[in-house]
N, C-alpha and C positions, 0 to 999 in steps of 0.2 A: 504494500500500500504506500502511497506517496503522501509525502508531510506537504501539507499545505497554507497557503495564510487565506485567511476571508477575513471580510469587514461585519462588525457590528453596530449597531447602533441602537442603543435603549430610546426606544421616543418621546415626546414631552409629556404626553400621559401617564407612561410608566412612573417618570424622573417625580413628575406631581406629586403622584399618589404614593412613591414612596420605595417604590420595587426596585431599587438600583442593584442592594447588595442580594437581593431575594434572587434576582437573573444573574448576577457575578457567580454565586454560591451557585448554581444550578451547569453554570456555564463551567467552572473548573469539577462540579459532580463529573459531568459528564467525559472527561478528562481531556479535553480544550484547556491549553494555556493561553492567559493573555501577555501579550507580546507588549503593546500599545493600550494605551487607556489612559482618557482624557473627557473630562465636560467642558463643553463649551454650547453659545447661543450661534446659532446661525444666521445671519442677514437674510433676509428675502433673497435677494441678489445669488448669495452661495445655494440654497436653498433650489434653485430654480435653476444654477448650473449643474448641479450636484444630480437631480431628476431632469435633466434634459433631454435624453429618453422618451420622457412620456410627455413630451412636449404637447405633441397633436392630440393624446389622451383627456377625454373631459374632466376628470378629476386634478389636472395638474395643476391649477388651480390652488385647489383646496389642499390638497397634500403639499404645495409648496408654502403655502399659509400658515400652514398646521406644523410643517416641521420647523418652521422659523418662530412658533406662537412662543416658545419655554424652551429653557438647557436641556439637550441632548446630552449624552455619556456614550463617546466612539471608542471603540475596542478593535487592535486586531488579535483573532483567532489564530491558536497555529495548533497542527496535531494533523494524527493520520487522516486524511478521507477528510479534512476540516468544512468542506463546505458543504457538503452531504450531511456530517453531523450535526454542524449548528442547524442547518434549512429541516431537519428531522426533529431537533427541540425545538426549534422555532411552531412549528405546527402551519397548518394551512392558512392563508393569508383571512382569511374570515374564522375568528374566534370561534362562533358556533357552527361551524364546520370543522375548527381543530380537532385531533386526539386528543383524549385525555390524558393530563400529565405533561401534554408541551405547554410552554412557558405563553404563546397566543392564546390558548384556553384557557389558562390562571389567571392572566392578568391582561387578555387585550380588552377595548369593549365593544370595537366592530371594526369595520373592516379597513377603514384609516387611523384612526385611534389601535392601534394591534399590537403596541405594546415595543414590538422589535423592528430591526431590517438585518437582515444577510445578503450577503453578492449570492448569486446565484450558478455565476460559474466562475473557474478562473481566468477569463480576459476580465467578465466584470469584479470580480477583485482585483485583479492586476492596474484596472483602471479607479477604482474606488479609493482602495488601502493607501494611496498618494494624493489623492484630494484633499487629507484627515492629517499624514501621516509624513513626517522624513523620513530619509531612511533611520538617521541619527537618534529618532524617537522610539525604534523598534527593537526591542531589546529579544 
């Protein structure tokens, strides 16, 4: 299996309500190290290059609203198969769609509010985990 880095990112609901160390604790269970980790507030501006992606998406929008509303907590992941594990604790992008016992079930509350974000493959971490991240910062 190949050692990998993916991007996380706890979202402003999470950070709210209180779940920073509940998803840390959960995320080294799982035996994910964190490399990188840092809070910070997003600008609109980053926010909206950051998901530029889902530019032509109707919701880009509001998820660039939402993720600039409150401090973020950005992590990178490193460990075997890492991006497969984290997107497997992460649970299905809609809460009541999740598994029971992924971290979107626990603690998202729908389907933009969800609590997390992961890359989804390695170009998009390869492209992510340096938006957030030096290399200087990743231990």
């Amino acid at each position: 299996m190949a050692i990998e880095r993916t991007l996380a990112i706890i979202k402003p609901d999470a950070v709210r309500r209180g779940f920073i160390g509940d998803i840390l604790k959960q995320i080294q269970a799982a035996g994910l190290m964190v490399r990188g980790l840092r809070m910070m507030r997003l600008a609109t501006a980053q926010a909206e290059l950051f998901y530029e992606i889902h530019r032509a998406r109707p919701f880009y929008g509001s998820l660039c609203a939402y993720m600039s509303s409150g401090p973020v907590v950005v992590a990178v992941l490193e460990g075997e198969n890492a991006i497969a594990r984290w997107r497997d604790l992460m649970g299905a992008t809609d809460p009541a769609k999740a598994a029971v016992g992924t971290i979107r079930k626990q603690f998202g509350i729908d389907v933009e509010q969800n609590a997390v974000h992961g890359s989804d493959a390695a170009e998009t971490a390869a492209r992510e985990i340096p938006f957030f991240f030096s290399a200087l910062e990743i231990v």
